[in-house]
C-alpha positions as CSV (number, residue, x, y, z in Angstrom):
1,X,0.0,0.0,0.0
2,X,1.2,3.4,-0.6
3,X,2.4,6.2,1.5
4,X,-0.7,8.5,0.7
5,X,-3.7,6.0,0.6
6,X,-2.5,4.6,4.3
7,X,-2.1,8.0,5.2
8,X,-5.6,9.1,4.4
9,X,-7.1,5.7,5.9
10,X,-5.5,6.0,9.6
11,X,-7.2,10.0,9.3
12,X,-10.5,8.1,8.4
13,X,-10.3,5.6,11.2
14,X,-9.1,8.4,13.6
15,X,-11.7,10.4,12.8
16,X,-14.2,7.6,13.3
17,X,-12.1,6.7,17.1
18,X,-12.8,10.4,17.9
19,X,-16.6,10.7,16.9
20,X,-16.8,7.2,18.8
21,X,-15.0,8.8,21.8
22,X,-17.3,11.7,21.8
23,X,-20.8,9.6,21.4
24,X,-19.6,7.7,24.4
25,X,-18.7,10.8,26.4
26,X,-22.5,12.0,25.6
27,X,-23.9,8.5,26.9
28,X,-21.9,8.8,29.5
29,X,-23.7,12.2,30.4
30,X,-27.4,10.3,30.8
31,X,-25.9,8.0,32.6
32,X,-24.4,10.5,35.2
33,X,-21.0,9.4,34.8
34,X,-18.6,12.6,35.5
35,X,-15.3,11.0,33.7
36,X,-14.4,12.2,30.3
37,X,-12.6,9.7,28.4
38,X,-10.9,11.2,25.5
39,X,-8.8,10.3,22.2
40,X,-5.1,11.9,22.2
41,X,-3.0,11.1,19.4
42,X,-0.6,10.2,22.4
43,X,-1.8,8.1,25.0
44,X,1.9,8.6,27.1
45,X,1.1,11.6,29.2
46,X,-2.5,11.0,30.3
47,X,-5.0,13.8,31.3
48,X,-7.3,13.1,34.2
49,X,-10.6,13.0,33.5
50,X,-12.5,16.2,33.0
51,X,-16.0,17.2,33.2
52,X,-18.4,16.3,30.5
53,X,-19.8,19.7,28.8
54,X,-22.0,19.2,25.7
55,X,-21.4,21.7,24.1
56,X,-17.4,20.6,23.8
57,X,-18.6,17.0,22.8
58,X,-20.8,18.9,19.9
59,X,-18.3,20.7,18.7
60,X,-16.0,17.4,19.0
61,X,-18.3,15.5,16.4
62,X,-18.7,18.0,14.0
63,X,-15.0,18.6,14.1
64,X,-14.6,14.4,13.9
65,X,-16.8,14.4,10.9
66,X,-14.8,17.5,9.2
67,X,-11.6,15.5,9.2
68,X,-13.6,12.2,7.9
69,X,-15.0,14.1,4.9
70,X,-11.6,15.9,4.6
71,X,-9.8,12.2,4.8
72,X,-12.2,10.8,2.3
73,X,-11.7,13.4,-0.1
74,X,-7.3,12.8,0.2
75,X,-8.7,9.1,-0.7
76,X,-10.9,10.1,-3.4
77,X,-7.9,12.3,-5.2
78,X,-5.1,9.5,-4.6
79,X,-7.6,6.7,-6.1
80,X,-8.7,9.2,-8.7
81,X,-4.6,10.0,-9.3
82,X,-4.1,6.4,-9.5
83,X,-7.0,5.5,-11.9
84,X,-5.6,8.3,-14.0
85,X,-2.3,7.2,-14.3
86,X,-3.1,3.7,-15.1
87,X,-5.5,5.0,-17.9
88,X,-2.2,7.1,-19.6
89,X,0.0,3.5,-19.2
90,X,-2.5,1.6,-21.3
């Protein structure tokens, strides 16, 4: 697999980790649970949990589904690239 089509998958399923993250953290809220787990591209230094606040986890999503859309659209242009290319070669 190449360098830019695995790039653009791991910010899909990233993406998808975060919005996952976020949904849960909203469950969480109904459920009365005070403990916000969250997604860090570095899981080393770990923040305590925080307090849930809605709007945050709103704003969390849509930015989660930004970089999915974004990520989908590097895929589209590498595949798009690629189908290009192979239509010059033949």
């Amino acid at each position: 697999m190449n360098v830019p089509l695995s790039s653009a998958l791991s910010g899909i399923s990233a993406a998808n980790e975060r919005l996952r993250a976020s949904a849960a953290n909203i469950a969480n809220l109904a459920a009365g649970n005070l403990d916000r787990p969250s997604v860090e591209p570095n899981q080393v230094d770990k923040v305590p949990g925080r307090e849930i606040n809605p709007a945050n986890e709103v704003v969390e999503q849509q930015s989660a589904a930004y970089a999915f859309v974004a990520n989908l659209k590097v895929l589209q242009t590498q595949l798009n690239t690629t189908g290009a290319l192979l239509d010059i070669k033949a």
